[in-house]
N, C-alpha and C positions, 0 to 999 in steps of 0.2 A: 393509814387505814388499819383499824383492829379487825382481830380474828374471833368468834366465826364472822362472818359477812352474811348477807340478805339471802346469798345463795349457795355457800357453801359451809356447811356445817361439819368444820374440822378444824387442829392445830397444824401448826408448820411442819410439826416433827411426822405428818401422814403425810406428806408428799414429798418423796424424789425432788432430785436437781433439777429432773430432767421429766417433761410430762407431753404424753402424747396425744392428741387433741383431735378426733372424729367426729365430725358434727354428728353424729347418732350413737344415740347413749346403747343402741342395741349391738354397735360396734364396737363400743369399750367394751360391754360385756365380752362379748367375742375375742376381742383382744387377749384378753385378763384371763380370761379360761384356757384357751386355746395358747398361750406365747409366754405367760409369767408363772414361776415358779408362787405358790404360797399366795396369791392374790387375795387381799382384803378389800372390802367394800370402805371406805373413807367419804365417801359422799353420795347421799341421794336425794338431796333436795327438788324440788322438780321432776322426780326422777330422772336428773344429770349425772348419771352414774361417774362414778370416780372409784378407779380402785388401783395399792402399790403393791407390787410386789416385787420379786426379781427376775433378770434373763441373763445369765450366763453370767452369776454373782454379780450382778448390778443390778442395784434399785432401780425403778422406773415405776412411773404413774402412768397413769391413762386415764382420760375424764374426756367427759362429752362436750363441746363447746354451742352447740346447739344450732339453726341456720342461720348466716347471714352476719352482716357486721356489726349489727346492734348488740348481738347477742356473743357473740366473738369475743367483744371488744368489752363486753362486764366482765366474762370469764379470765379473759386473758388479764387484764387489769386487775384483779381481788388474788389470782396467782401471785401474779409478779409482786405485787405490792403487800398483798396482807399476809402471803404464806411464803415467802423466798423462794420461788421455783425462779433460775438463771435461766434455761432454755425450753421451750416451746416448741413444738413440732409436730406443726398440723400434719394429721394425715386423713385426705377426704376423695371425691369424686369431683372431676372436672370436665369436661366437653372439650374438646380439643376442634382448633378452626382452622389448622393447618394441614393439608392432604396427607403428608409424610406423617403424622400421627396415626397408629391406630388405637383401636379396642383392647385398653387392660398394657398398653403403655405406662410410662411412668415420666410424669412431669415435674423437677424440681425449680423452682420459681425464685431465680436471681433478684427478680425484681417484682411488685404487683403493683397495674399500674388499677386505677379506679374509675368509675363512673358514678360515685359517690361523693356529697360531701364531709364525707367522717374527720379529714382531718382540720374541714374548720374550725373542733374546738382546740385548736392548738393556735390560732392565733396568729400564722403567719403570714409573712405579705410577700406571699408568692405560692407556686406549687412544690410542695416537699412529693421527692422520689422515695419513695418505698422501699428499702430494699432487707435482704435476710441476714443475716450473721456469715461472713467466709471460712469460720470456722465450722458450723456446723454442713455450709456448703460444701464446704471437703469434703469432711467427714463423710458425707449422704453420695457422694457421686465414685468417690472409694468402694463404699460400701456396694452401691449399685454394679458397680464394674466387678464386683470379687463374688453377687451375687447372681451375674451375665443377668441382668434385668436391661430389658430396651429401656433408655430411658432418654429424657430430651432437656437438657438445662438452657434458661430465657426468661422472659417476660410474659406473664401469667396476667389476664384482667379480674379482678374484685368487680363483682357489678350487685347489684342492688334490685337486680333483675331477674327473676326465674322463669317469668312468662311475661315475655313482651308482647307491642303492638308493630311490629313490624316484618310481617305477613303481607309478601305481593309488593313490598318497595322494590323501586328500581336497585340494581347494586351500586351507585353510586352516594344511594343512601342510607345503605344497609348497615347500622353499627358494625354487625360481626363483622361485615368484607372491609369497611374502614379501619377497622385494628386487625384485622389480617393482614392488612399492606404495612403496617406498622408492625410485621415481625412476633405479633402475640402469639402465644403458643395454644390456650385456652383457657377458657373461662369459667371459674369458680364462683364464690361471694362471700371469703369469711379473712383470704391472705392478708389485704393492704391493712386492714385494722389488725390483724396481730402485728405488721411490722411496725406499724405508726406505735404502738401498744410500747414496743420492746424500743424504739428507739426514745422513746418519751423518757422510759423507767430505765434507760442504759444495761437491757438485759439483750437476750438472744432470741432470735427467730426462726425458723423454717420452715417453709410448705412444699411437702410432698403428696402428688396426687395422683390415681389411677384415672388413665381414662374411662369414663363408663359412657361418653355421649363422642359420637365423630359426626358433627354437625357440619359439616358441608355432605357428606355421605350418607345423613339420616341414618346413622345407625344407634344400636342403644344396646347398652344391658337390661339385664331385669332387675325388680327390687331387689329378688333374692340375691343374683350375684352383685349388686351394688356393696350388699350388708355383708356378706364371707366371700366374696371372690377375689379379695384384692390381697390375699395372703403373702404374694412375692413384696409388693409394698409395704405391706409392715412386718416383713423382714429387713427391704433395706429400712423403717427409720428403729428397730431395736438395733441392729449393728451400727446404726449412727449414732444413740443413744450411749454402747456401749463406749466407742470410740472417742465420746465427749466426757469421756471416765477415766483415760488410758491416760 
């Protein structure tokens, strides 16, 4: 794959090893202003903001990945493949379906399991598990512990979903209560396609999430703290960042 691409309009020498991936381009800005020394803008196509600069003398990117696994799954693929970025590390908003979860928790995603089929263009005759880099899973739960951030490490779902139809089913036929008895922690929609992504291209993955949704408890944030509240989370993933530099 040549560089620039359809959707990124930059060389390999604008991004960092290491690039951190908000589905809301209004978040990289946030990021990049707020957390990175010297921030340059490196990409706005789409306005999918992208911009590198440093955090505690390490490079580090930040770009938008946009919603969902379609869109995930361009960005993260035209990274890894057209510009050398090694690791990846989403950082986004997830609903959490576990009780022992709260609001502005922090969930890191050993595994993302899907309700998707993204990975049948790979071909295989069976279901591939999903799962992150143990390297940067260290790193990220280190990090978390040395930042006293609550946090919960498991199995995260990718769904394909934002607004479903099931409203007034029984719980025996409730998806969320079906993979809550299966140990899921909560539910996003952008992880399984970056892992599928980075295990295709033999790179690195991550997904660290706030919670903004506790959906058994009907609770929520607001847009505005969705967009700047989750500042202790992307502090643990720059100290992860940094610590995949050490």
């Amino acid at each position: 794959m040549n560089f620039p691409t359809p959707h990124i309009k930059a060389t390999p020498a604008d991004f960092a090893r290491t690039v951190l991936m908000p589905g809301d381009p209004l978040r990289a800005k946030y990021i990049a202003e707020q957390f990175l020394k010297g921030p340059v803008l490196v990409n706005n196509v789409r306005g999918i903001q992208g911009y590198t600069g440093t955090y505690r003398d390490v490079r580090v990117s930040v770009m938008a990945s946009g919603m969902g696994m379609p869109s995930m799954g361009i960005y993260s693929r035209e990274l890894y493949e057209a510009f050398g970025v090694q690791n990846i590390l989403r950082i986004g908003s997830a609903g959490a379906i576990q009780p022992e979860i709260n609001l502005k928790d922090i969930v890191i995603a050993m595994g993302a399991s899907m309700d998707s089929n993204y990975q049948a263009q790979f071909h295989l005759m069976g279901s591939f598990a999903p799962i992150c880099s143990y390297e940067m899973l260290c790193a990220a739960t280190q990090s978390a512990r040395e930042l006293g951030a609550v946090h919960h490490v498991g199995n995260i779902l990718s769904s394909d979903f934002f607004y479903d139809d099931d409203a007034g089913l029984p719980e025996a036929l409730d998806p969320k209560a079906n993979w809550r008895k299966m140990g899921i922690m909560a539910i996003e929609m952008e992880s399984a396609a970056l892992y599928l992504n980075a295990a295709r291209l033999h790179k690195n993955a991550l997904c660290i999430c706030s919670v903004s949704d506790q959906l058994i408890r009907h609770e929520y944030l607001s847009a505005e703290e969705r967009q700047t509240g989750f500042d202790q989370m992307m502090q643990v993933a720059l100290e992860t960042a940094v610590k995949l530099e050490q």
